[in-house]
PAZAPA-4460 file (N, C-alpha, C; in steps of 0.05 Angstrom, whole numbers, plus 32768, in hexadecimal, padded with zeros to 4 digits):
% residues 296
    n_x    n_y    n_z   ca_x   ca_y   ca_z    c_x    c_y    c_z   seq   type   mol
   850E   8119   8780   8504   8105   876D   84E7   810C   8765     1      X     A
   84DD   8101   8746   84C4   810A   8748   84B5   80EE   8741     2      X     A
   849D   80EB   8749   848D   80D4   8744   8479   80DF   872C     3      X     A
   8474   80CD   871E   8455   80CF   8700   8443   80B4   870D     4      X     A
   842F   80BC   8714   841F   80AB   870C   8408   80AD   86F1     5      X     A
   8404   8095   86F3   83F8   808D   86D3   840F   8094   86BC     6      X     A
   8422   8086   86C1   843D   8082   86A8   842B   807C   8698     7      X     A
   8419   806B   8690   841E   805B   8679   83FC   8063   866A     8      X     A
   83F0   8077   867F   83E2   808A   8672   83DF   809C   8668     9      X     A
   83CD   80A4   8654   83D2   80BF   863C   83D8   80DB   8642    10      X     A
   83D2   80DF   8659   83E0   80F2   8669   83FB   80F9   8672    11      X     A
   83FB   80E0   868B   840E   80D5   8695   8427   80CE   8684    12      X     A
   841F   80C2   8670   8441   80B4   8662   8448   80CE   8654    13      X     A
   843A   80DD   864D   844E   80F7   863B   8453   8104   8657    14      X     A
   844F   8108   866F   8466   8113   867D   8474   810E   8681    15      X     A
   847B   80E7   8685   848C   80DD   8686   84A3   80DD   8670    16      X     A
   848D   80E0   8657   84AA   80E8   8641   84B2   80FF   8641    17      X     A
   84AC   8116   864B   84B6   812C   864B   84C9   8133   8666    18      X     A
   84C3   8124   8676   84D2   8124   8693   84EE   8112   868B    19      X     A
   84EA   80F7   867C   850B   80E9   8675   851A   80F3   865C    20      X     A
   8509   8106   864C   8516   8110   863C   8520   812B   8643    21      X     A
   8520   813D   8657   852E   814A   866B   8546   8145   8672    22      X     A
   8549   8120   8672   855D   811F   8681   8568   8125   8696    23      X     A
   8588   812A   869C   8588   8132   86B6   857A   8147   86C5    24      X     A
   856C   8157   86B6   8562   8177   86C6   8545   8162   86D4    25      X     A
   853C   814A   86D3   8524   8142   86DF   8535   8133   86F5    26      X     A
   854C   8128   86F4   8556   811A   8709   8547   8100   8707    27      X     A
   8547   80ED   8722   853D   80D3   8722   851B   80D7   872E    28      X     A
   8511   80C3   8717   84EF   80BF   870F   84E9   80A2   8711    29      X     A
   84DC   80A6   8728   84CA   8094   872F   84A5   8091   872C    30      X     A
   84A1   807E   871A   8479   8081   8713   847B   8063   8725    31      X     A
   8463   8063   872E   844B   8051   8733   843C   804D   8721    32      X     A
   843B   8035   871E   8424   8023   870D   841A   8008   870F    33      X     A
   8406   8001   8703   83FD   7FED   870B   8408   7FCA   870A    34      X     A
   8410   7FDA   86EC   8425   7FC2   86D6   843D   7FC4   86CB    35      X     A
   8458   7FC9   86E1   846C   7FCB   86D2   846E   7FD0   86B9    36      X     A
   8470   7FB4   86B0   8473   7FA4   8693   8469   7FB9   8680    37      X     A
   844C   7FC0   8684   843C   7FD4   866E   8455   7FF1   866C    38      X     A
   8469   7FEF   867A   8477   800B   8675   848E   7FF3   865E    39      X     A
   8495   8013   8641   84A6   800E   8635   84C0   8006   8638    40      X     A
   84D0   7FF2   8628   84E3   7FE5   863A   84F8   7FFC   8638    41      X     A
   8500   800F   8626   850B   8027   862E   8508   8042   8648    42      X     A
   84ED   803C   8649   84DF   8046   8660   84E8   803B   8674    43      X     A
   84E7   8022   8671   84E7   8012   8697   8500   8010   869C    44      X     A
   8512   8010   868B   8530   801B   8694   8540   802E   869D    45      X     A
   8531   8048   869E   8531   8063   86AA   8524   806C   86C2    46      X     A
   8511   805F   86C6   84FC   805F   86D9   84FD   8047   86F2    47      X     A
   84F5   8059   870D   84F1   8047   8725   84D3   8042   8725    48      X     A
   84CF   8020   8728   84AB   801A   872B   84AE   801A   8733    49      X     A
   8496   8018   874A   8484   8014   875E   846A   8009   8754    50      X     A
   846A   7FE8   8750   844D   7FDE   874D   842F   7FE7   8757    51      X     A
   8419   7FE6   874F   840E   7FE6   8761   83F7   800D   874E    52      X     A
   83E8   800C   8761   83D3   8020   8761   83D9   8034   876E    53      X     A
   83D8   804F   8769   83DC   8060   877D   83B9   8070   878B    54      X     A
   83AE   8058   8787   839B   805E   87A4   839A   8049   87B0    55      X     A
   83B1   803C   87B5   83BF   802B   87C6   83CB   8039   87E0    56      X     A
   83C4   8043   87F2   83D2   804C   8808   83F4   8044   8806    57      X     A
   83F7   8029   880E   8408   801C   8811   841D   8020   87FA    58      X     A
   8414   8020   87E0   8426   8020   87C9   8428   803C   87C9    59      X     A
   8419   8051   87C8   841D   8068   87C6   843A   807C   87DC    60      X     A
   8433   8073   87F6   844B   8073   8811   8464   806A   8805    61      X     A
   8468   805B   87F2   8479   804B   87E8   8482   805D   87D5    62      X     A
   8473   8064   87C3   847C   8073   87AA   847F   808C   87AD    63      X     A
   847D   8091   87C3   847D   80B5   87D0   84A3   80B1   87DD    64      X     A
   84A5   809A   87EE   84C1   80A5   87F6   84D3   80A9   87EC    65      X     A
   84DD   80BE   87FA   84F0   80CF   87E4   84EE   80E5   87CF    66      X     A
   84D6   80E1   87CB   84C2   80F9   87B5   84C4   8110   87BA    67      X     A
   84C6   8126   87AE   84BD   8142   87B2   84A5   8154   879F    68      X     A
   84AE   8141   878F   8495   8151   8779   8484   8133   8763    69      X     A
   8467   8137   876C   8458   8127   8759   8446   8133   8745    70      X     A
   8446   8125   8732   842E   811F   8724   841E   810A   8727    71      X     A
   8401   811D   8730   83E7   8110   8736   83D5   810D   8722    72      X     A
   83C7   80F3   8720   83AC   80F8   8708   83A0   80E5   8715    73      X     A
   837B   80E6   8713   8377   80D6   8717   836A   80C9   8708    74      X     A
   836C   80A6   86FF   8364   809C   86DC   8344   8098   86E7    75      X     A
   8347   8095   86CD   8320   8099   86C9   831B   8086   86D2    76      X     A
   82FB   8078   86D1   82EC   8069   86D6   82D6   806D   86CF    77      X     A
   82D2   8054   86BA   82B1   8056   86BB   829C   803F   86C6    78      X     A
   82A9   802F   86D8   82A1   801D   86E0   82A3   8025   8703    79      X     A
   82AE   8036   8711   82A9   8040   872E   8290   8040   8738    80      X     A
   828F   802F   874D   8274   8037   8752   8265   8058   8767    81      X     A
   827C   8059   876B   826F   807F   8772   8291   8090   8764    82      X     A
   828D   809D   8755   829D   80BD   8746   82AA   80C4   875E    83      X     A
   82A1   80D2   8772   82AD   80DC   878C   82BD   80CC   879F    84      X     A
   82B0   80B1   879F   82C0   809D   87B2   82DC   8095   879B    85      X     A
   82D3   8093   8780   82ED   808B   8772   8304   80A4   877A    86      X     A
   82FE   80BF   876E   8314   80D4   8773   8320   80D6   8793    87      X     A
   8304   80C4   87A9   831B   80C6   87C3   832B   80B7   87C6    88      X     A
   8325   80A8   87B5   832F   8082   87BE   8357   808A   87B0    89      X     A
   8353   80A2   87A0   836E   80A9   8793   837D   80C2   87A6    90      X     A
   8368   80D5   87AB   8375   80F3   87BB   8381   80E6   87DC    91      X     A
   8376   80D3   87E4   837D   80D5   8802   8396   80BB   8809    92      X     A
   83A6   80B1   87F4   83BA   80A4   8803   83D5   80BE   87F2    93      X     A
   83CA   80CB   87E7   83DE   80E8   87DF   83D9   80FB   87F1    94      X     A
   83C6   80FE   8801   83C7   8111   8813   83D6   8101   8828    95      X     A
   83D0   80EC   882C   83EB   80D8   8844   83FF   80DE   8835    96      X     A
   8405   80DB   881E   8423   80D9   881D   842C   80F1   8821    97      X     A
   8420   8111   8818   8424   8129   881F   8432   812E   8839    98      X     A
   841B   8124   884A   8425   8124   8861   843A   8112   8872    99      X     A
   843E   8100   8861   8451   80EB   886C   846E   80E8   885E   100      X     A
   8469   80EC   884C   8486   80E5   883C   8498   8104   8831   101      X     A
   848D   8113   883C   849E   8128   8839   8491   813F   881C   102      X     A
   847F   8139   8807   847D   813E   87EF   847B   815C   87F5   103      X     A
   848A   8172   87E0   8480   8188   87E0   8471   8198   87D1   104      X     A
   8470   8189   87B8   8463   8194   8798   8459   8179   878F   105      X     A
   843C   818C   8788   842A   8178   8776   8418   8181   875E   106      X     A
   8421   8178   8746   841C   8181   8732   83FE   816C   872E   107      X     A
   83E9   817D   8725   83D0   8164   8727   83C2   816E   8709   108      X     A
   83B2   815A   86FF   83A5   8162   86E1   8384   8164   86FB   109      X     A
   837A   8183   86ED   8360   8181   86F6   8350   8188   86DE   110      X     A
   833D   81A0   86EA   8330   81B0   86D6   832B   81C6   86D1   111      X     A
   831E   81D9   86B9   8312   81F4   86C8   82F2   81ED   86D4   112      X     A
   82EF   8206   86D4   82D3   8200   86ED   82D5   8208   8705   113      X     A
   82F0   8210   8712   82EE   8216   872A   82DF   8233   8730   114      X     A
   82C8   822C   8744   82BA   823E   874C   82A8   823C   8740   115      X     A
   829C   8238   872A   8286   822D   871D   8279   821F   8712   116      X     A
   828C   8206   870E   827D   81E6   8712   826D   81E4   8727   117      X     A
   8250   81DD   871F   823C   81C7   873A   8230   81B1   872E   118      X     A
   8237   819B   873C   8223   8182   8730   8231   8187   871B   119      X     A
   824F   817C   8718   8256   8177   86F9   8263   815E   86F8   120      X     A
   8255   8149   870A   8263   8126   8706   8284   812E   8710   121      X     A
   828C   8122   86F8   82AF   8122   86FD   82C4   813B   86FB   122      X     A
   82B4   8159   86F2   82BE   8167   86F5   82BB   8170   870B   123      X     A
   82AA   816F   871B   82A7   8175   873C   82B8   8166   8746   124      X     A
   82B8   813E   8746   82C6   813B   8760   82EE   8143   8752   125      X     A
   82ED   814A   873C   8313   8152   8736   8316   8167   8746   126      X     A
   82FE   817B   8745   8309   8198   8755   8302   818E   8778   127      X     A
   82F0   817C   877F   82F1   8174   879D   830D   8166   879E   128      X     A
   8319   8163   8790   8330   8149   878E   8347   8165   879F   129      X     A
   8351   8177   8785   8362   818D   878E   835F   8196   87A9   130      X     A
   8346   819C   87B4   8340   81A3   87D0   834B   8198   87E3   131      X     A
   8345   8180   87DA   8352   8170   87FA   836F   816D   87F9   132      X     A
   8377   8167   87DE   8391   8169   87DA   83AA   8188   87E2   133      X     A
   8395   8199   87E0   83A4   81B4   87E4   83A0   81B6   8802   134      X     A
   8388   81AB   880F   8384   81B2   882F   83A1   81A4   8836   135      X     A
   83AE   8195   882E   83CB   818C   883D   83DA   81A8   8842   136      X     A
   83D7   81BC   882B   83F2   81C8   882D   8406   81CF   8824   137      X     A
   8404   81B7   8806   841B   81AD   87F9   841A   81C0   87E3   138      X     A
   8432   81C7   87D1   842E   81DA   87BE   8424   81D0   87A8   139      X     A
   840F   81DF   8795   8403   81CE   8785   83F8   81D8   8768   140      X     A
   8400   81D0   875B   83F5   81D9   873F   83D4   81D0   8733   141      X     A
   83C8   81D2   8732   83B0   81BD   8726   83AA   81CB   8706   142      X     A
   83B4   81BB   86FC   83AC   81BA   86D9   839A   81B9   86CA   143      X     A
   838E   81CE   86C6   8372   81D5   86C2   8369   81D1   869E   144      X     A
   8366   81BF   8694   8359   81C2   8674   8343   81C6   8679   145      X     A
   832F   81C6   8668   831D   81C5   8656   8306   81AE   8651   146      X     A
   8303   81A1   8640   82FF   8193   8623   8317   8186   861D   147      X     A
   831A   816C   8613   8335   8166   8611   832C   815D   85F3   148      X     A
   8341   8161   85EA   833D   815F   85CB   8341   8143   85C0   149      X     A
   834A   8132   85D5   8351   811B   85D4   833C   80FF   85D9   150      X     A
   8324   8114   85EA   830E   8105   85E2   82FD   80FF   85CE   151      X     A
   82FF   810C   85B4   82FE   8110   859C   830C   80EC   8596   152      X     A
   831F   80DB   859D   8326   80CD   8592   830E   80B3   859A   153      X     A
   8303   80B2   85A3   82F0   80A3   85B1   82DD   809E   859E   154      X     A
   82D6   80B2   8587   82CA   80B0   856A   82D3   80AE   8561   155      X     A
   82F1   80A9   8559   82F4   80A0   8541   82E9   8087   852E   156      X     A
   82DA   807A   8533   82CE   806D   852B   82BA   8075   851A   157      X     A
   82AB   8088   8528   828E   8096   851D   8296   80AC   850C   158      X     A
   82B1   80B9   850E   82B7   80CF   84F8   82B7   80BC   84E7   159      X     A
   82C5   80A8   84EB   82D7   8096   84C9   82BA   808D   84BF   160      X     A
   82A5   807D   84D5   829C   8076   84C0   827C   807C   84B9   161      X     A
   8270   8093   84D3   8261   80A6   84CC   8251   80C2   84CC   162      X     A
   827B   80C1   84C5   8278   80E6   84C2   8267   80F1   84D5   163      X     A
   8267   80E9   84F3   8258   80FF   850B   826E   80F7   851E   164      X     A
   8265   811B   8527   8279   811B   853F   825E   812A   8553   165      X     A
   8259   811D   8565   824F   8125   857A   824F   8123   859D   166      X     A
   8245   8138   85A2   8246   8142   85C5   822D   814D   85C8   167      X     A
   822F   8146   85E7   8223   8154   85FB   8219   816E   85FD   168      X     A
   8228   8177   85EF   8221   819A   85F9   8216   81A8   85DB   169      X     A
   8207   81C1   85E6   8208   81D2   85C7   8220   81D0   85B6   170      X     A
   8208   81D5   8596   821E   81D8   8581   822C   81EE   857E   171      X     A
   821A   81FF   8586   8226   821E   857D   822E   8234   8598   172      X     A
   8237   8220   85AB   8242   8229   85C2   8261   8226   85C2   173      X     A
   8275   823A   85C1   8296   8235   85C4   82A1   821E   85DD   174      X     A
   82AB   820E   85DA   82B5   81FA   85E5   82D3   81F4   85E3   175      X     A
   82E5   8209   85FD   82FC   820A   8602   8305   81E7   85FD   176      X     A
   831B   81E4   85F7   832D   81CA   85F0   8342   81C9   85F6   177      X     A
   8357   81B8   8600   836E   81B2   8604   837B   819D   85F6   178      X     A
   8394   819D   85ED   839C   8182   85ED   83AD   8173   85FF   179      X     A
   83B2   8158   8602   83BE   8152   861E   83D7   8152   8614   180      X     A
   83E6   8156   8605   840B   8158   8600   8408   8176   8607   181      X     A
   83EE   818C   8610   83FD   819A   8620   83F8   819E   863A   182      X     A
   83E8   818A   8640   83E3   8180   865B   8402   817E   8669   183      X     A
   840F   8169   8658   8429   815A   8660   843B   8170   865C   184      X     A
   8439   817A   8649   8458   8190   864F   8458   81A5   8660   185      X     A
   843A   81AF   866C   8439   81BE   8682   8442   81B2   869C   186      X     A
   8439   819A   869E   843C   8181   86BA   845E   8184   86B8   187      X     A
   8469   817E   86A3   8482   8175   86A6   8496   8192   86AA   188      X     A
   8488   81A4   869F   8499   81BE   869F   8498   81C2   86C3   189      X     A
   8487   81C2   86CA   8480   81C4   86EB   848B   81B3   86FC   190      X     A
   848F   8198   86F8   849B   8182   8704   84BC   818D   8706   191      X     A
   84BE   8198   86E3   84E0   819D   86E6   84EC   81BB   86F2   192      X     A
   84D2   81C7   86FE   84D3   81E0   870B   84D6   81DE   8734   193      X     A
   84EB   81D9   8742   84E9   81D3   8758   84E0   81ED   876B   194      X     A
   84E8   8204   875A   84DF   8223   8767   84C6   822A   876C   195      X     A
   84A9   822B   8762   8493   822F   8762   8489   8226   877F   196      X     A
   8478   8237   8787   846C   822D   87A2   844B   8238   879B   197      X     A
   8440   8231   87B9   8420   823C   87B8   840B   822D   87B2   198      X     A
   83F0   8232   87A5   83DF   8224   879A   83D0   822B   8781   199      X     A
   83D6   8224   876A   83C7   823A   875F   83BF   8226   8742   200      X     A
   83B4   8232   8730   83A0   8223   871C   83B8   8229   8703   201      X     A
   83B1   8219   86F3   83C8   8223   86CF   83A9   821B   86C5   202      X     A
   839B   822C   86C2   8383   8221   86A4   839D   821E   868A   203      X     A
   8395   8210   8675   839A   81FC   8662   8385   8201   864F   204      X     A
   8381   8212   863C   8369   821A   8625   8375   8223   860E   205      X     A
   8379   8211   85F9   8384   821C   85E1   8371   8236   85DC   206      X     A
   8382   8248   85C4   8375   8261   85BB   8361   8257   85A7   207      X     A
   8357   8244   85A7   833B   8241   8592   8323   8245   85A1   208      X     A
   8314   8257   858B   82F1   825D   8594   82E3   8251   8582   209      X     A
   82E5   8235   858A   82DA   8224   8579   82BB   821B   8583   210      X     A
   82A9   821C   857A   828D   820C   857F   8297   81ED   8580   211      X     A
   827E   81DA   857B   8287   81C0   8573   827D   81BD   855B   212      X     A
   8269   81CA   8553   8267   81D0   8535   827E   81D6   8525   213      X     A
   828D   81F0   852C   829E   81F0   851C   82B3   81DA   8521   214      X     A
   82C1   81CD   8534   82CC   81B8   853E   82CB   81A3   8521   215      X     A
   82B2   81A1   851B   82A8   8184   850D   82AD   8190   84E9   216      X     A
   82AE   81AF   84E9   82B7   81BA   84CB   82D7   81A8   84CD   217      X     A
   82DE   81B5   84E3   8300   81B1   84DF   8308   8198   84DF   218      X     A
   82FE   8182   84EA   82FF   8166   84EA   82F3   815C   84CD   219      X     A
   82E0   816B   84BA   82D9   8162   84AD   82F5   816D   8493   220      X     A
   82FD   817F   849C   8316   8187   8484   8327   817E   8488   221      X     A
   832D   8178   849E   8347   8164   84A8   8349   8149   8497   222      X     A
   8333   8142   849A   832F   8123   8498   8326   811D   8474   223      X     A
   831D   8137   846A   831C   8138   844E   8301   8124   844C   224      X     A
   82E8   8129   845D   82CF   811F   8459   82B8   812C   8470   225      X     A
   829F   8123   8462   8289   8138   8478   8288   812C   848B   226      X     A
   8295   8142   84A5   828C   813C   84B6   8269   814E   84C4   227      X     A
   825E   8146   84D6   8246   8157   84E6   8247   8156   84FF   228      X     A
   823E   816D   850B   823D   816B   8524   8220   8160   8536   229      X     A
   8227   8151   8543   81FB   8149   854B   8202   814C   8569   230      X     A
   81E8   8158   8575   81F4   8157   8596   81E0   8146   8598   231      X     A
   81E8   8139   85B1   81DB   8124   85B5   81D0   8125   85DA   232      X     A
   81B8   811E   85DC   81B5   8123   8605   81BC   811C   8612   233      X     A
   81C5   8122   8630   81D3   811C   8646   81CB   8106   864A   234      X     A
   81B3   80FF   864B   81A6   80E7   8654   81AD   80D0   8644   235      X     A
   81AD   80D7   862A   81B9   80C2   8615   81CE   80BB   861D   236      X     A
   81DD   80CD   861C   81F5   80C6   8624   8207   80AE   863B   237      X     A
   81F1   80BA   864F   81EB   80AA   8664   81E0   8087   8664   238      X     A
   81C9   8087   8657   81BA   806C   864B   81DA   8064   8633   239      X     A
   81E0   8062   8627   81F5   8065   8616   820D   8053   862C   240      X     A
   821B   806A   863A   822F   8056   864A   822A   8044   865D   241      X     A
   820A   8046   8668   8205   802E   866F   8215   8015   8661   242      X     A
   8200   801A   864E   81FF   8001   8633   8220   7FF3   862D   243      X     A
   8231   8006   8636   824F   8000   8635   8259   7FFB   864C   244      X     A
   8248   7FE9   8661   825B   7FED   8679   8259   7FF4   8690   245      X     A
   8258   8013   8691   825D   802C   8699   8252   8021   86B2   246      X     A
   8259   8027   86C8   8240   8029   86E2   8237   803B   86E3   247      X     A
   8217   8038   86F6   8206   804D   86F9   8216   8069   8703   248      X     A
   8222   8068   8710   8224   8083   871F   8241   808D   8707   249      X     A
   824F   807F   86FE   8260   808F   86EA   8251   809D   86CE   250      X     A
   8239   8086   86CA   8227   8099   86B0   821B   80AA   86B8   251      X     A
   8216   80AC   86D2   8205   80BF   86DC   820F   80E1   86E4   252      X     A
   8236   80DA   86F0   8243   80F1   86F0   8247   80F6   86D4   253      X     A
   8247   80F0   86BD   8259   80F0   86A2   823A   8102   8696   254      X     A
   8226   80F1   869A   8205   8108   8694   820B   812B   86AA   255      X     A
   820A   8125   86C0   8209   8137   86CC   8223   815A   86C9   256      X     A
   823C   8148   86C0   8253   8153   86B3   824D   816D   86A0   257      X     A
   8237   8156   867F   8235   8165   8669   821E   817A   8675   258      X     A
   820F   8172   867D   81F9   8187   8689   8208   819F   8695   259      X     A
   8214   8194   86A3   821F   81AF   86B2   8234   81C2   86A0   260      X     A
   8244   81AE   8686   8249   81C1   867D   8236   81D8   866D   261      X     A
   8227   81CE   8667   8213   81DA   8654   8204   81F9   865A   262      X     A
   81FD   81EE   8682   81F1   8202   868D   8204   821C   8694   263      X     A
   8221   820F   869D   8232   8225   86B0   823F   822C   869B   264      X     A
   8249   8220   868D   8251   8224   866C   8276   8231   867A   265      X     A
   827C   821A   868E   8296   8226   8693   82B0   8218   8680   266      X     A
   82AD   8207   866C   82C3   820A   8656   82B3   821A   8638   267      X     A
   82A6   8228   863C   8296   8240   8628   82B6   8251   861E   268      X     A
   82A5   826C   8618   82B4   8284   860F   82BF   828F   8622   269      X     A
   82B7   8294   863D   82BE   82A0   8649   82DA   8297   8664   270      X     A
   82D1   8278   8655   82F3   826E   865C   830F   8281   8656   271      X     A
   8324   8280   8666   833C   8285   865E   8341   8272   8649   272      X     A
   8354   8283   8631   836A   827B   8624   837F   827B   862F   273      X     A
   838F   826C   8624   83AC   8269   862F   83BC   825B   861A   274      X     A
   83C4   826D   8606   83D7   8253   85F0   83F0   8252   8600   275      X     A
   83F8   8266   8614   841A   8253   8615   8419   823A   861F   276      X     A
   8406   823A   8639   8406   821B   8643   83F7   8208   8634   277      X     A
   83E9   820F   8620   83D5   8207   860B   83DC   820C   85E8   278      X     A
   83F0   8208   85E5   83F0   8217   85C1   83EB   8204   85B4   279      X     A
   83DA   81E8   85B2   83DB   81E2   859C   83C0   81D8   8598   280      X     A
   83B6   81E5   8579   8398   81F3   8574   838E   81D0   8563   281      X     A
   8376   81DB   8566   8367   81C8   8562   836C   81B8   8544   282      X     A
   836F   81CA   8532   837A   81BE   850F   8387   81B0   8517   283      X     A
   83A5   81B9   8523   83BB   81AC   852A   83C0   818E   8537   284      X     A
   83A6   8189   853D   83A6   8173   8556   8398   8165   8545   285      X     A
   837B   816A   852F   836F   8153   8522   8386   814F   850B   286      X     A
   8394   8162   8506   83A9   8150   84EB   83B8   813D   84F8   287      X     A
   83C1   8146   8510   83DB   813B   851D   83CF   811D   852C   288      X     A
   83C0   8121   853E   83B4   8108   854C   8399   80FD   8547   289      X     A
   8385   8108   8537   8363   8107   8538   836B   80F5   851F   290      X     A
   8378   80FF   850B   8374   80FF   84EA   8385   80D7   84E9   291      X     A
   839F   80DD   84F7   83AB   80B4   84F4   8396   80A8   8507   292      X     A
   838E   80AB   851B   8376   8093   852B   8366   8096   851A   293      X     A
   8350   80AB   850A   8334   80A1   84F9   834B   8090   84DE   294      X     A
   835E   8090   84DA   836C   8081   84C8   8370   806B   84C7   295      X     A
   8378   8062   84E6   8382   8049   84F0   8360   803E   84FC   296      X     A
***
C-alpha cells in the first residue's frame, strides 16, 4: 500500500493524481490529511483517509499500517515559531513509523544543496530533515529541485498589475528552476517502482540557464506586456513578511535562505541539469500556468 501525505497540496495532490490514474499498477492508496472533506469527491472515493496531521505520532502509526512505500513532504509554515522544531515536529513520528509499522520506501520532496548549504533557514532544516530520516535505514529517495517555478505565482498580482517580478538574489546570476508537475511525476514514478533500494538524491533542474533577468524577458513575452526584474534585500524581505504575519524565526530562516543562496550560489550554473526528471522549461510553464493566474 502506499500512503501521500499532503493530498490536497500542490505537490502532494498531483501525485495523488498520477498514483490513481495508474490505476491498478499503484494498488490500494491511502493519504492522511487534515480535512477529509477538502479531498475531491472523485478523489475520496478511491482513497483510504486517515484524518488528522502527520506530525501527529498517533495519526501517523495509523496511516503507516500496512504501508510500504510513502510520500513525505513537509508543508510550509510561515507562522512556526522555530523552522527546525517545525521540520522535527514532521520527521520524527515517520521515523516511529519506519521503525514500527514495517515501512520500506520513502519517497521525500527536499532540495539541492546537499553538502553546501550553511545557514540557509529552510533549506538547511529539509536536508537536516533527510538525515534523520535516512539514519532509520529505510530506502529513500529525497527529491531535490531548485527554485520552484511555482513561486513565481505568488506575484501574480504585481506582474498583472506592475509589471515587476522580483527576488532575493542577483539579476544576472543563473537560477536553476523546477516545476512541481515534475516534482509529482518523479514521486509517483518511484512510489510505482517497488524494486529500487538504498539512499540516494534525484536533483530535479530543468535544462534552462536562465538569470532572473532573463526569467522576467520571458514572462514579459508570455504575458504580452513589460515585465522588469528588481531585486529586492534579504532584509526587506524579511521586514516584508513580518508585515504579513510571518513569525520572527520563519522571516528570519526565509532572509537567511536568500542570503545563502546568493553566497554558495548552490541553485547557480553549476547546478545539475536534469530534463528527464525535469523537462518542462520555463516558456512552457509561464504560458501554461504563470500566464491563466496573472489572468485570473
Amino acid at each position: 500500500m502506499i500512503l501521500v501525505t499532503t493530498p490536497t497540496g500542490q505537490i502532494g495532490g498531483q501525485v495523488l493524481a498520477s498514483l490513481l490514474a495508474a490505476g491498478d499498477a499503484a494498488g490500494p492508496v491511502r493519504v492522511v490529511v487534515r480535512d477529509p472533506a477538502r479531498l475531491a469527491p472523485e478523489v475520496r472515493d478511491r482513497v483510504e483517509a486517515v484524518a488528522g496531521s502527520h506530525a501527529d505520532p498517533d495519526v501517523m502509526a495509523k496511516a503507516c499500517a500496512g504501508v510500504d512505500r510513502v510520500f513525505w513532504l513537509v508543508p510550509p509554515s510561515l507562522t512556526a515559531d522555530s523552522v527546525e522544531g517545525h521540520f522535527r515536529a514532521f520527521v520524527r513520528p515517520l521515523a516511529d513509523a519506519v521503525a514500527t509499522q514495517g515501512v520500506e520506501r520513502v519517497v521525500a520532496v527536499s532540495t539541492l544543496g546537499r553538502g553546501v548549504a550553511e545557514h540557509a533557514g529552510q533549506i538547511s532544516a529539509a536536508l537536516a530533515a533527510d538525515d534523520e530520516v535516512r539514519a532509520t535505514g529505510v530506502h529513500h529517495r529525497a527529491l531535490c529541485p531548485p527554485y520552484l517555478m511555482e513561486n513565481l505565482l505568488n506575484q501574480a498580482a504585481a506582474l498583472r498589475d506592475g509589471g515587476e517580478l522580483t527576488m532575493a538574489v542577483p539579476g544576472d546570476r543563473v537560477l536553476r528552476t523546477c516545476a512541481t508537475r515534475d516534482i509529482g511525476a518523479t514521486a509517483a514514478r518511484l512510489l510505482l517502482d517497488g524494486s529500487w533500494t538504498g539512499q540516494e538524491d534525484v536533483p530535479l533542474a530543468s535544462a534552462d540557464d536562465l538569470t532572473p533577468e532573463a526569467m522576467a524577458r520571458i514572462v514579459s513575452e508570455v504575458l504580452g506586456r513589460p515585465v522588469r526584474f528588481r531585486r529586492i534585500d534579504a532584509e526587506d524581505q524579511r521586514a516584508a513578511l513580518l508585515r504579513y504575519g510571518a513569525s520572527e524565526d520563519a522571516a528570519r530562516a526565509l532572509a537567511d535562505m536568500m542570503r545563502a543562496l546568493t553566497r554558495q550560489d548552490f541553485y547557480g550554473a553549476g547546478a545539475p541539469v536534469t530534463p528527464d526528471t525535469a523537462p518542462t522549461g520555463f516558456r512552457q510553464w509561464c504560458e501554461e500556468v504563470l500566464r491563466p493566474a496573472v489572468a485570473g
